[in-house]
C-alpha positions as CSV (number, residue, x, y, z in Angstrom):
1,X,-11.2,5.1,-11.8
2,X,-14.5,4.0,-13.3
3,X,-15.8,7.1,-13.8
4,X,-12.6,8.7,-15.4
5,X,-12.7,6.1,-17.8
6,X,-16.3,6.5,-18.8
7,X,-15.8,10.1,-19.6
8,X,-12.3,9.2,-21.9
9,X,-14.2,6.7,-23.3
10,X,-17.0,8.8,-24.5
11,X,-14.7,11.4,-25.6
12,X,-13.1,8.9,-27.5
13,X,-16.2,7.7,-28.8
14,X,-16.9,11.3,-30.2
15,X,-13.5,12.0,-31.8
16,X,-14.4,8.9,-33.3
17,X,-17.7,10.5,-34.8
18,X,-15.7,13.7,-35.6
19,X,-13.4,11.4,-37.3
20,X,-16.4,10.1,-39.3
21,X,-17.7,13.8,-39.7
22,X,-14.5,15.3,-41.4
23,X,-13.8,12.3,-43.7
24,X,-17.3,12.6,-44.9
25,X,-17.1,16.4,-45.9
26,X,-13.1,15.7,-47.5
27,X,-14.6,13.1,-49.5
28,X,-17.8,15.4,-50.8
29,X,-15.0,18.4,-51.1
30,X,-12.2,15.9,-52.4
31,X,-9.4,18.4,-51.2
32,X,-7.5,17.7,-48.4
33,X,-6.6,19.4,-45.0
34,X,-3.5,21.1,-44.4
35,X,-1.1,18.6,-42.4
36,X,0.6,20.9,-39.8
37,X,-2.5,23.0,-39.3
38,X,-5.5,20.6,-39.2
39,X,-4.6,16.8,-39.5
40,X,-1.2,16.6,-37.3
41,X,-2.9,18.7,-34.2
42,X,-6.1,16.4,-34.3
43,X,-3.7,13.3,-34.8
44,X,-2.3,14.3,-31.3
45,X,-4.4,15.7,-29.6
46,X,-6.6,12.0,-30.4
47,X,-3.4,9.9,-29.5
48,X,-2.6,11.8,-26.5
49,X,-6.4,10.9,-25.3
50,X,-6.4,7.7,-26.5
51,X,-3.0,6.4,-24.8
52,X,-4.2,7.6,-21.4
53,X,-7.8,5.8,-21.8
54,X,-5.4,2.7,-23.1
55,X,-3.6,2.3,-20.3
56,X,-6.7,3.2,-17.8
57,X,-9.0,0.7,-19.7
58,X,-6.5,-2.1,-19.4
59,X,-5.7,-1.6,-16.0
60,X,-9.8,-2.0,-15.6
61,X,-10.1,-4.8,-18.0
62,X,-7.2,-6.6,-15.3
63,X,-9.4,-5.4,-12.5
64,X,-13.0,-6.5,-13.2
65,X,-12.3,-9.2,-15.6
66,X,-15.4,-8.4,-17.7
67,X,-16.6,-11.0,-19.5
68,X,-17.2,-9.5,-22.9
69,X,-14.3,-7.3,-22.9
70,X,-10.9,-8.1,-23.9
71,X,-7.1,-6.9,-24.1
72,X,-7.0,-7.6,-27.9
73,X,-10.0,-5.7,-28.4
74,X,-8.3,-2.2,-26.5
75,X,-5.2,-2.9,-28.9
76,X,-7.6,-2.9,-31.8
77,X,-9.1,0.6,-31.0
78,X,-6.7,2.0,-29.8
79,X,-4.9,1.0,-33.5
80,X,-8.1,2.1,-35.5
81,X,-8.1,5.2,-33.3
82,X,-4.6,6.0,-34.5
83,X,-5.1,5.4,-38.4
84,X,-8.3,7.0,-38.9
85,X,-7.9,10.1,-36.6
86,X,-5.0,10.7,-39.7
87,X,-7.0,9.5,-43.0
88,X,-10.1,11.6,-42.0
89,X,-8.8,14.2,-44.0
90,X,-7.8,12.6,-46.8
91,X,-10.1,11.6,-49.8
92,X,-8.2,9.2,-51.7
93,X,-8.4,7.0,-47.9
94,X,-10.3,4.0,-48.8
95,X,-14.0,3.8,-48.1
96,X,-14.6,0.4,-46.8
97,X,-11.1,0.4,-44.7
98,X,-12.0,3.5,-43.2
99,X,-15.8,2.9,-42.5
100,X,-15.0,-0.8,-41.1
101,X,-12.3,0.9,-39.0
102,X,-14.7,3.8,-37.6
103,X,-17.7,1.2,-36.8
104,X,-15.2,-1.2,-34.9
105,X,-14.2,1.5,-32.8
106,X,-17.6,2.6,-32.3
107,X,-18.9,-0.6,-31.4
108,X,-16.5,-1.8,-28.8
109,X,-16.9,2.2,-26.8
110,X,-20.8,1.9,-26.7
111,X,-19.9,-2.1,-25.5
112,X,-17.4,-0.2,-22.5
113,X,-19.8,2.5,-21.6
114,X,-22.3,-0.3,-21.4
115,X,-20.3,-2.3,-19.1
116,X,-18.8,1.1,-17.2
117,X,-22.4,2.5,-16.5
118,X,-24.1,-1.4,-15.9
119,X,-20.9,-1.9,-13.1
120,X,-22.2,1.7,-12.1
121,X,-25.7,0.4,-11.7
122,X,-24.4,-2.5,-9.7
123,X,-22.1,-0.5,-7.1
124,X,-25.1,2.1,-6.1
């Protein structure tokens, strides 16, 4: 289980940089995707990989009872996840919402794959 949620967790962590990536260039272009051909396929393909790493990363969380690592904080990203994987592709999306959004997420996935890869470490 470990190991499956490393891997969602660093995909997640690099939709979050794609996330990052095509809010940067809407913002320079200020024109907005298409909904039903760019935004709403991302949007789901993003929730649909972050629900299952949700679930998996709670169940964990119950598991190992990490002590840095909390329910509230996998409700939180999973959230950001959800709102930003949408405004990426839209300029008028506010700067400092989106940019505190995108780091939160970022920081609490490096956090987990620090913890994932240091429980790793321990088991071998």
């Amino acid at each position: 289980m470990e190991e499956k949620l490393l891997k969602l967790t660093e995909k997640l962590l690099a939709y979050n940089q794609m996330c990052l990536k095509y809010y940067e260039e809407v913002r320079e272009t200020k024109k907005e995707k298409d909904f039903y051909q760019v935004v709403k396929p991302f949007a789901n393909e993003v929730k649909s990989l972050k629900d299952e790493w949700a679930e998996m990363a709670k169940e964990w969380m119950e598991k190992e009872s990490p002590k840095h690592i909390h329910r509230k904080q996998i409700d939180i990203a999973s959230e950001h996840m959800d709102r930003i994987s949408i405004q990426a592709f839209f300029p008028g999306t506010s700067k400092a919402m989106f940019l505190n959004a995108n780091r939160t997420i970022e920081y609490f996935l490096t956090e987990l794959i620090k913890e994932l890869r240091k429980k790793e470490r321990d088991a071998n």
